[in-house]
N, C-alpha and C positions, 0 to 999 in steps of 0.2 A: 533500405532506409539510409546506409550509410555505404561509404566502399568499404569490402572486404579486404583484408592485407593477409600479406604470411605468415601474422602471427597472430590471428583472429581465429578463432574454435568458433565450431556453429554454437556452443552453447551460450557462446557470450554474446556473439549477435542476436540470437534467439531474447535474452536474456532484453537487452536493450530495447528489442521490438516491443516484447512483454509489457514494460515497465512503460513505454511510450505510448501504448495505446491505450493504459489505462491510464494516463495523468491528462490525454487527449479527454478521453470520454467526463473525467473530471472536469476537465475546465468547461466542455461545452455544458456538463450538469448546471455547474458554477452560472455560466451567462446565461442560460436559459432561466434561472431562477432568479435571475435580475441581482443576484447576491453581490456581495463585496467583498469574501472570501479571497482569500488568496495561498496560493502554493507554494509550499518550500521546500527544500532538501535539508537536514539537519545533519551534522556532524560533530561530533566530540573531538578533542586533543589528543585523545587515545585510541580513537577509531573507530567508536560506537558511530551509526548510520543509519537514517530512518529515508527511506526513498521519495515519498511525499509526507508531509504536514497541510490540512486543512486549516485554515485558522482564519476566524470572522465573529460576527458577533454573535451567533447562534452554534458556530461549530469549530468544535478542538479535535482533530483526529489526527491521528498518526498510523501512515501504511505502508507496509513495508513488502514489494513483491518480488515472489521468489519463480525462478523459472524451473520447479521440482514437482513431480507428482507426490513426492512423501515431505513431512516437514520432518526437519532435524531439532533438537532442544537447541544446539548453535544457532541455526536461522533467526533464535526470537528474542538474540544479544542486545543489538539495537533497540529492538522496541521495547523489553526490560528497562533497558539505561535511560530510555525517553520515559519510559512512566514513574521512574524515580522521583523522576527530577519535574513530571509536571503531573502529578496522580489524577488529574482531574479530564485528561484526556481520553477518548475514546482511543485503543490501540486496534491494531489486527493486521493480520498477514494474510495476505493472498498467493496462492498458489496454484498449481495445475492438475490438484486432485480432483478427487470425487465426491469426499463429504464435508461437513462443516462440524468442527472439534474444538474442543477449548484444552491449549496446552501451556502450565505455568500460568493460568487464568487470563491469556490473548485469545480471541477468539482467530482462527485460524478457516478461512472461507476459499473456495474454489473463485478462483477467478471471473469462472462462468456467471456462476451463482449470481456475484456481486453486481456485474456487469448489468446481471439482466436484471435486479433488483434496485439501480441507478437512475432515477429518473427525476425527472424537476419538480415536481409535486410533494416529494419525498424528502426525508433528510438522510444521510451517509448511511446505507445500509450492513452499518454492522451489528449485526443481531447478538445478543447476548441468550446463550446454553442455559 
């Protein structure tokens, strides 16, 4: 998707395909649903990071994907610090496991899962434990 350089690790490229193909698969959800939604990257002064934001007039989410089969309690810094500050948001992390868990009260979804649970009929499939 991108050039490789000598200072590029497969993890990070990996990492970036990850994260591209699910803000893809959003956005075609997005205009399929004729929505008005729009996507954003968030970032703090301090470094907190949410990878996308949903935001429209039926949907507040915040998603944060990780390129790891295990989540870490670090992983769900960002999405913490975004539900401080906007409680009223759907949060969750997606990752490259295998089941679906709720840690620190984010719901935490396989990738797969979500992907296939994505369709325009629907709204953001983050399921609540």
């Amino acid at each position: 998707m991108r050039p490789q350089g000598l200072l590029d690790s497969h993890q990070e490229i990996d990492c970036a395909v990850l994260e591209g193909l699910i803000i893809q698969h959003l956005r075609a959800w997005n205009a399929y649903r004729g929505e008005t939604n729009t996507l954003y990257f968030w970032r703090t002064k301090s470094g907190n990071e949410v990878d996308v934001l949903i935001y429209g007039k039926d949907t507040f989410c915040a998603i944060e994907i990780k390129n790891s089969s295990q989540v870490k309690p670090k992983m769900l810094n960002g999405l913490l610090a975004f539900k401080e500050d906007y409680p009223e948001a759907k949060v969750c992390l997606l990752y490259r496991g295998d089941f679906t868990t709720k840690i620190k009260n984010i719901i935490c979804m396989p990738c797969s899962d979500f992907l296939l649970k994505l369709h325009p009929s629907r709204p953001i499939p983050i399921d609540s434990l």
